[in-house]
Structures are given as C-alpha cells and as structure tokens.
N, C-alpha and C positions, 0 to 999 in steps of 0.2 A: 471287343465290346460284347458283352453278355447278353445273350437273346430272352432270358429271362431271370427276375427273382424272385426269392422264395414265397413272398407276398408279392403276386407281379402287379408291374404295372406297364401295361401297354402303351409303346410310343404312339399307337394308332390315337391314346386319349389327347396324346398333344397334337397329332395334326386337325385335332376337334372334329364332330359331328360322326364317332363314329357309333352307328344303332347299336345296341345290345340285343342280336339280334339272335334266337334259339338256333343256335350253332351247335350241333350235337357231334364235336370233334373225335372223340375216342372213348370208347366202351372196352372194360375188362371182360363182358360176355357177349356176342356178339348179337344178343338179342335186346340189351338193355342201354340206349343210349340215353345221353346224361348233357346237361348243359355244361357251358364250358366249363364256365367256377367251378359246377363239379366236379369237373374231370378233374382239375386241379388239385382240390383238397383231396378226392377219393386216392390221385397215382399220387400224392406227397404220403398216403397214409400206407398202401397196399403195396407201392412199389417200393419205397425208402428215395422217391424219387427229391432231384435237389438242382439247383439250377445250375449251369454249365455254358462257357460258348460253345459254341456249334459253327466248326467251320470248315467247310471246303479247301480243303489248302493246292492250291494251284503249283504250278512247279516255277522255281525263279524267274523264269524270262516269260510267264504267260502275261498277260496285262489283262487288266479287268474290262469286259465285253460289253458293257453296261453302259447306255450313252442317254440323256438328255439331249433336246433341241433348245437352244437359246437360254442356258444356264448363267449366262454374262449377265442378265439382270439385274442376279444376286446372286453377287459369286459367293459370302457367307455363307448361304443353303445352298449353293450348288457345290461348293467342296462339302458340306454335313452329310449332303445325300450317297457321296462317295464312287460318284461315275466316273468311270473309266473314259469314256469321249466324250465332247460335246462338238455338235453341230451348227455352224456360224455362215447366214448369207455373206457371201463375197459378191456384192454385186457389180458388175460390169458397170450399168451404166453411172453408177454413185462414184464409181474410181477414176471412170473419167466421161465425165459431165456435157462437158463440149469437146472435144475433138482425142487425138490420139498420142496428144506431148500432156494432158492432166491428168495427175497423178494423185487422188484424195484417199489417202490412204486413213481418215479420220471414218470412214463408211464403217471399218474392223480395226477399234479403238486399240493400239496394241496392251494397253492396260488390262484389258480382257485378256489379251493371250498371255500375257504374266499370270495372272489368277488364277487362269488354267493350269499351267506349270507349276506353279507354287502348290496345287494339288493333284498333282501327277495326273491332268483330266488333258487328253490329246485333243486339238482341234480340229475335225473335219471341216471342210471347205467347203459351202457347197456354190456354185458359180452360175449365176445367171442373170437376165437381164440386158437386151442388148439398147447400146443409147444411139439415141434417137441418132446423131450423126455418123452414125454406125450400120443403118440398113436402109433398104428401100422399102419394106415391108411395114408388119404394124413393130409401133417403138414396144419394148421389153420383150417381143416375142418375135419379132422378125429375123430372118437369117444373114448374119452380119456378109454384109456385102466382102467378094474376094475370099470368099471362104472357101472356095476351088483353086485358090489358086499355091503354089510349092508355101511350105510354112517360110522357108526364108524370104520370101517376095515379101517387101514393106506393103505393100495391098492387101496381104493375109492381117484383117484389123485381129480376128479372132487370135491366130497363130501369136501377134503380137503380146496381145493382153495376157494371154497365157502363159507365155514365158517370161514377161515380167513379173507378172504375180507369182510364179514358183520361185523363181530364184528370189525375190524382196523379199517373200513370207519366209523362208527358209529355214535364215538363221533364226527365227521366231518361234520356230516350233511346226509349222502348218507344213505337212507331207501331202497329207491325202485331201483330194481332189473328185466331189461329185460332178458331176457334169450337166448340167441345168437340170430340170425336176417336170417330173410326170409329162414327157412326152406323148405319153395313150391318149391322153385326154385331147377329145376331138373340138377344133373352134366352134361348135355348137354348143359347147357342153361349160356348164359353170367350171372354174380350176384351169380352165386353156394357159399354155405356160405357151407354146412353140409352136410356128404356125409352121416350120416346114416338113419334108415328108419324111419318112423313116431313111429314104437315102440322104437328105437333109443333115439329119441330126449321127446317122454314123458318118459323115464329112466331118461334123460341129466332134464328135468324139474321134476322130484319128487323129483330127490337126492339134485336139486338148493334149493327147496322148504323147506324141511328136515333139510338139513346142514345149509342154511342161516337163520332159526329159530334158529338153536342150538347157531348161533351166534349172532347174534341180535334178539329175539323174536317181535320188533317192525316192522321188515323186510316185505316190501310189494313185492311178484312177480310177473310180466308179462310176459305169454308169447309173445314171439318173435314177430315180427311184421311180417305179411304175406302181400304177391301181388293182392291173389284173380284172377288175371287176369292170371297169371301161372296156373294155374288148370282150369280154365273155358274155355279159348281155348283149353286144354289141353284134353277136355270132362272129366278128373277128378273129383272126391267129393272134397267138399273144404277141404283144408288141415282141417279148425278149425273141420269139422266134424271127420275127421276120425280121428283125435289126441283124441277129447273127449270122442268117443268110447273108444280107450282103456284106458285112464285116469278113465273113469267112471266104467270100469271094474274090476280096480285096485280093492282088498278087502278094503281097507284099506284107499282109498280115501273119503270116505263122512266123518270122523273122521278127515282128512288133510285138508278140504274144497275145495277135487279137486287138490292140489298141487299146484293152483296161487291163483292170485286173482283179475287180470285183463288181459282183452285181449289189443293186439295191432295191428292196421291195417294201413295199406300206400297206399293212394289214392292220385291218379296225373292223372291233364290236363283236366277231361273231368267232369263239374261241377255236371251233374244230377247223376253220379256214387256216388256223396258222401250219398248223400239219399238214394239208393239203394243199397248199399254192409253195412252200416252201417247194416241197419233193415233184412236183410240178417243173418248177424253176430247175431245182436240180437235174432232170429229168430231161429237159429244154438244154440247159447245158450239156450233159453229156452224150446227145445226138450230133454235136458237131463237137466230139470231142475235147470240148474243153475241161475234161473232170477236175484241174487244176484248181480253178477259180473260185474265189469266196463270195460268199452267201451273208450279206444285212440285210439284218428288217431296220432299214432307217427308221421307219416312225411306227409304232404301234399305240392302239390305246383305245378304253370303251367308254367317251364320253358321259359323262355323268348327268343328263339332263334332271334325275329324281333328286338333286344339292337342296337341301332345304334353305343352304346360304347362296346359291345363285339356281332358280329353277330354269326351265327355260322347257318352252313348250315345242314339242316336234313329235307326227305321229309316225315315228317307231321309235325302234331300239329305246325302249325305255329301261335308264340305267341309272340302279341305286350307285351310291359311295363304294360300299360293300360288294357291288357286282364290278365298278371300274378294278379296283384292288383285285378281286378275282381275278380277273380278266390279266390282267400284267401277269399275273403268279404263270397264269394256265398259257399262257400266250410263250412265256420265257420259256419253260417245261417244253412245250411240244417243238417250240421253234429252236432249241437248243440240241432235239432228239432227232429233228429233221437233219438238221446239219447246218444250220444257220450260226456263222462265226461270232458276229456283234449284234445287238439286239437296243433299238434305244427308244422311248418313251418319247411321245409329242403330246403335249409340250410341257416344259418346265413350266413355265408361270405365264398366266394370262394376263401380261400388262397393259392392251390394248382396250378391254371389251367392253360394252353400253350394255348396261340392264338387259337379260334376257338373251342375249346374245350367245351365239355355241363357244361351250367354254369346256378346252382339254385339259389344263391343266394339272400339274402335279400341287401347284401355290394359287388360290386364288388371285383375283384382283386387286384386294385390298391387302392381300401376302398373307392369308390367313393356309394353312395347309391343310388339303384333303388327304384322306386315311391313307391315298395313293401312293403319298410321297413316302411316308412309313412303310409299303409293300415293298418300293422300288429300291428302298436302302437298303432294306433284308434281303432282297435279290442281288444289291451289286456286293455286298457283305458276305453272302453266302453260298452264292452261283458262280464266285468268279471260276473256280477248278475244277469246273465241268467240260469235260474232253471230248464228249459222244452219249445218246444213251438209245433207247429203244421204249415202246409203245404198244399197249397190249388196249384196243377199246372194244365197247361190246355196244349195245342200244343202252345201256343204263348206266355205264360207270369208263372214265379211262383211268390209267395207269401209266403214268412214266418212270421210268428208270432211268436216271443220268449219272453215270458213272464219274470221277471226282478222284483219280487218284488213286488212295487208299481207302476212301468212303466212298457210299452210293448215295443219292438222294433219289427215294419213291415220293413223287409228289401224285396225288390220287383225287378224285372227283367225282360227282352226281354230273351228267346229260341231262336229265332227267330233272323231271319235279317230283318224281319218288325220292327216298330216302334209300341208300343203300349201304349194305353190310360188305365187307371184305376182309379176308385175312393175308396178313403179307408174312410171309416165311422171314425168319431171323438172321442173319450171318455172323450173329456173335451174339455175348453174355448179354448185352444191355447195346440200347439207341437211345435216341433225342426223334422226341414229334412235337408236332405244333402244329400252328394256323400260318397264315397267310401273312400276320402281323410281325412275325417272329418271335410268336409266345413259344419259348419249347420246354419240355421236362423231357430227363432222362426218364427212359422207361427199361424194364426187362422183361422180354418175352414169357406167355404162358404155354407149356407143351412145345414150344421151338417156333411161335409164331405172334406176331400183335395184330388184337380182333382192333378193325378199325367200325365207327361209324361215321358214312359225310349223306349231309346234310343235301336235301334236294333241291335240283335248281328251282329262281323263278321265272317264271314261264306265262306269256300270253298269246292271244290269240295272233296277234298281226307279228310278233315274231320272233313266235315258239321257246327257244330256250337259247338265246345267242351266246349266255353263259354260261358255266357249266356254278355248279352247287359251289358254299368256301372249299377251298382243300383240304386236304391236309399234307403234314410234309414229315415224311420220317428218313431221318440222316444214320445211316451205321454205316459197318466194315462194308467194303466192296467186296465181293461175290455174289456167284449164282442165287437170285430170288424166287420162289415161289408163290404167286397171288393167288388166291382163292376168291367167287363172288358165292356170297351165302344166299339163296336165294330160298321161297317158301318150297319149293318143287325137291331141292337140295344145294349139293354143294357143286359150283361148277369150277373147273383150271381156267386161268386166263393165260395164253401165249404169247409173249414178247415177240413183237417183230423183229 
C-alpha cells in the first residue's frame, strides 16, 4: 500500500478531526521551514520527487510486533489496521462461574480467535480474575486457594485452570499466556488487580508456567504487565526486581527457565519514559542474569483528552489527536531502540464509555476513528523489520535510528517547545520522508545530506512537554548515519548510543 500520492491524500482525513496544524516537516535550507503542503509541491518540483511505498521488509519468519488490546470488537478494523497480535481477557472466573467441572468457554467467543487467524493477528492471553468459589480472599483478586500445593494435586484450583485452558485453546491458535495484570498496584491504590504478596504471585506464576507446559508444551509465559510508576513514587524496588529475587531463588528454576519467558510493561503519556523504564527493565533482567528474555510494552498510549468529538476534563497531561499520534510514533521508535520485542496500543476501541469519561482509544465509541489509528497502521506497515536501533538525544531534539534490514529508518523530534533544525547524513542516491501519518516523498539529498525542520513540542506549565514535537520519519539504505543539530551558536554532532 502506498504511503503516498502525487496529490496526497492523508488517511489521517478518514480517521476524521485531524487539525491542519503548522507542521513545518522538511526544509531544502535549513533555515527556511515551510508548511507541509509546501514541503509537498516545493520536493514534487525541486526534487523530481514522486510517490513510492516505503517499506521495511522484515525477513520471512519475523512476525509483525504490533499489537492492539481488544481488536475482537471489530474485527473489519482490526484486520485494516494490520496488527500482528492482539490481546484477549481470558477470565478465570467467567470460565468457570461456580465451581471447578464449568467450563464457559463462550467468556473468548472462538469466533474472535478465527478473525484473528484469518488475519494473521496472534492472540495473547491475558488470565485473571479468580472466582469467588475459588479463594478465601477478596473475589477477582484473591489468591486461589491450594495454590501451594504440587500442580498435580487436584487442590491446585490454579494449576488446574491453567492447564486446561492451554491445552482447549491450543488448537485455536492461543500459545502465549500473561499472567494476571499490574501486580504493583498496592490495595489502596485505584487499578488493585491482586491482593497477594510478591511471593504470592511468583507461586500464582510457577504453577501458570508448570501447568500450562503440561498442557500445551509450545506455551509461551509473560509475566504480568507492571506500572513502574506505582513503585517509584512509591520509593519501592521495582516490583520486576523483587519478583526475580525470589523466582531466582526458587531451586528448581534455572531447570524451569525462570517460570516465564517474557516480561510485560505499560507506559503511558510521557514520550522520553519509554527509553527509560524499557532499559531499566532490561537492566533489572540482566542482574540476575537473565539476558535471554523478552521485552513488551503490552499497552502504550497518550490519551487524548483535547478530542473535540469526546472531550473530557482532567488536570494534566493534556493531549491533542495530533500529540496521542505523536506519542505512538515516538513511543514505537524509542521502545524499539531499547530493545522491546512487541509493542501494542491500548485500547483498540472504546465500546464501553459515558460522556466525558477516559477514553484510549484508537475507534471511538460511536466507531468514528482518531488520527491514531492511521499512525498505528503506518507503524505496523512500516516497523514491522526493525531488528535493533540506537538513540542520540540532547535537551532540544532526539534521534532514533532503527535499523530494518537493508534500510534504516531515522525517526526525529522537538523535546522542546522550540523549533529545531537538523541535518541527517545520506547513505545513498535518494530516500523517502514523511510525518507520522505516512505522508512520504522520495527525496535526494543536498551536499550528501537532508536539512530537516520538526516542529516544536507543546508544552505547559503543569506538565511540561510529555510529548515530544510531530516527527518526522526518513526511510533509506542501511548504513552508518551522521546527524547534525543546527543551532544559532553553530553546528553541533549528535552521537548514537
């Protein structure tokens, strides 16, 4: 599919509301930047530029990284948007209601997981929820009773459910298995999932690990997805450490490989956080030597409270259309460069919400689509053959490089509520740039390099610049790059990490 044509027209105008907003994407001199339409006619007239796809070509067996939460709604838009996984409650206590012989498997309609299949979109699992006849504790978050005890003991309710739901789902497609959701979150705190302790819940993950082997051995585990931000204001160790402590104490774990086999983290709103809790995590892992294990951002995303079609009032992070779309772009880019394997957007569509209410979405309520869902397409479209990249940021501008193969993609940014100039070094005749939307033109470098202009973030007082400026995104040959930041003082190097 072609990211642009000659008279473009941006899929952003179909997911409606998106501002025409003084985007000043790319300058032929690095002191004169131009709004976008201009940039358009000026590189159709200066460069012979013409439209093209642009695409990351991954290698045959890569799968595309790119995941939606709850895409089953509509699975029509959820195959268009072209996600590689999506994310599906498996709830305990909906499969079995009253006791430990029900079996409702109508909870994960298998019609959804054909949908899925029919467009090569994998289904993650995620499993929680314990039923009421199931704990002594509070119902949906208490610790299923006999959850100490061998998984083959019929008293093991947990070990049970676990291994029937691996092996039922199996032939259905469903491998991979999270392992209930946001542990950090303390029972004081709004979002409480679990009320037991961090040795509670790696119990609740060895027996998951264990039993759902016994039933599908193909069975991949993650644990749960954490906050990070729960525990750090909290002056807390991060939950991921003090779970691995005792996991890695376990005897009987390096034989298990640990009891998962990948972690899961949820970063929201505030762009340079995704580069930094990533490599954190990573960082958390490879103290107890587990450098093996993968790295999701289960859920990402910078609610859009400024929708002029769903507003909804809350004092901070105030986030245009155009900053949520940002925010995916910048969010995929860094959290790709960290080292993070799958990366998926929460939520696909908000079919639940009342007036004014917090609304993620990629589809409205009434199924009308924000500019988001158009960023997200051109990210699972375009991102899928990205292997690794690196990260050069300063106080006014970052740069990522993620390498692709045979191409690179430099995706680039304002910090800042300045405007900033940069010039990125060439690695061949001609490239493809563009916005966030997937507007691209081919371009060819001037002297062996393209003068970029991006646009300054916006920024206020209560909290600062959570987004960085639109991007831009320029796709050529893979090889060594050189960035330049043009500043009034002069010209300064940017170093890739």
């Amino acid at each position: 599919m072609p990211w642009l044509r000659l008279h473009p027209v941006n899929r952003a105008a179909q997911a409606e509301s998106v501002p025409h907003s003084e985007h000043r994407v790319l300058s032929t001199e690095h002191h004169f930047p131009y709004h976008a339409s201009h940039i358009i006619f000026l590189l159709a007239i200066i460069c012979l530029c013409f439209a093209i796809p642009v695409h990351a070509q991954p290698d045959a067996d890569t799968t595309n990284p790119f995941g939606i939460v709850e895409g089953f709604w509509l699975p029509d838009a959820a195959c268009e948007i072209g996600a590689g996984w999506e994310r599906i409650i498996f709830d305990w206590a909906e499969h079995q209601p009253d006791g430990p012989e029900d079996w409702n498997t109508l909870n994960v309609d298998a019609r959804s997981l054909e949908a899925a299949r029919e467009c090569n979109r994998e289904v993650v699992g995620i499993v929680k929820h314990t039923p009421q006849w199931a704990t002594d504790g509070l119902v949906n978050a208490g610790v299923s009773r006999g959850l100490y005890l061998p998984i083959d003991d019929p008293g093991n309710l947990w070990a049970n459910f676990m291994r029937r739901a691996a092996a039922y789902y199996a032939p259905l497609g469903v491998r991979r298995w999270i392992i209930w959701n946001e542990p950090d979150i303390t029972r004081d705190t709004y979002g409480f999932e679990f009320e037991g302790t961090v040795e509670d819940y790696a119990q609740l993950v060895k027996v998951a690990y264990l039993a759902t082997k016994e039933g599908n051995p193909d069975a991949i585990v993650h644990l749960a997805g954490t906050t990070y931000w729960h525990d750090v204001n909290a002056g807390r160790r991060l939950y991921l450490d003090r779970l691995l402590e005792v996991l890695t104490a376990d005897p009987d774990a390096a034989a298990n490989d640990t009891y998962f086999d990948a972690i899961t983290l949820h970063i929201y709103y505030r762009t340079d956080t995704v580069w930094q809790i990533v490599r954190e995590m990573q960082a958390v892992l490879d103290s107890y030597g587990l450098h093996d294990k993968h790295i999701w951002i289960g859920e990402t995303n910078a609610s859009p409270n400024l929708d002029p079609l769903w507003p909804v009032e809350r004092p901070n992070w105030q986030i245009t259309l155009d900053q949520q779309s940002a925010f995916l772009v910048q969010a995929t880019a860094l959290g790709l460069a960290a080292g993070a394997d799958h990366i998926g957007v929460y939520k696909f569509y908000d079919w639940n919400l009342t007036p004014g209410a917090e609304s993620f979405g990629l589809i409205r309520v009434d199924e009308t689509r924000r500019p988001a869902f158009t960023a997200w397409q051109m990210i699972a479209e375009q991102f899928s053959g990205v292997t690794g990249g690196k990260v050069v940021q300063t106080e006014t501008v970052d740069v990522v490089r993620l390498d692709a193969g045979a191409q690179q993609i430099v995706v680039a940014w304002a910090r800042s509520g300045l405007p900033v100039q940069i010039r990125i070094g060439a690695t061949d005749a001609e490239g493809q740039i563009g916005d966030q939307y997937g507007m691209m033109m081919r371009v060819r470098p001037l002297d062996g390099s393209y003068s970029v202009a991006l646009p300054g973030a916006l920024c206020n007082e209560t909290d600062g610049c959570p987004v960085g400026g639109a991007p831009v995104i320029l796709v050529q040959s893979a090889g060594e790059v050189n960035v330049q930041e043009l500043t009034p003082s002069g010209v300064v190097d940017l170093q890739f990490d």
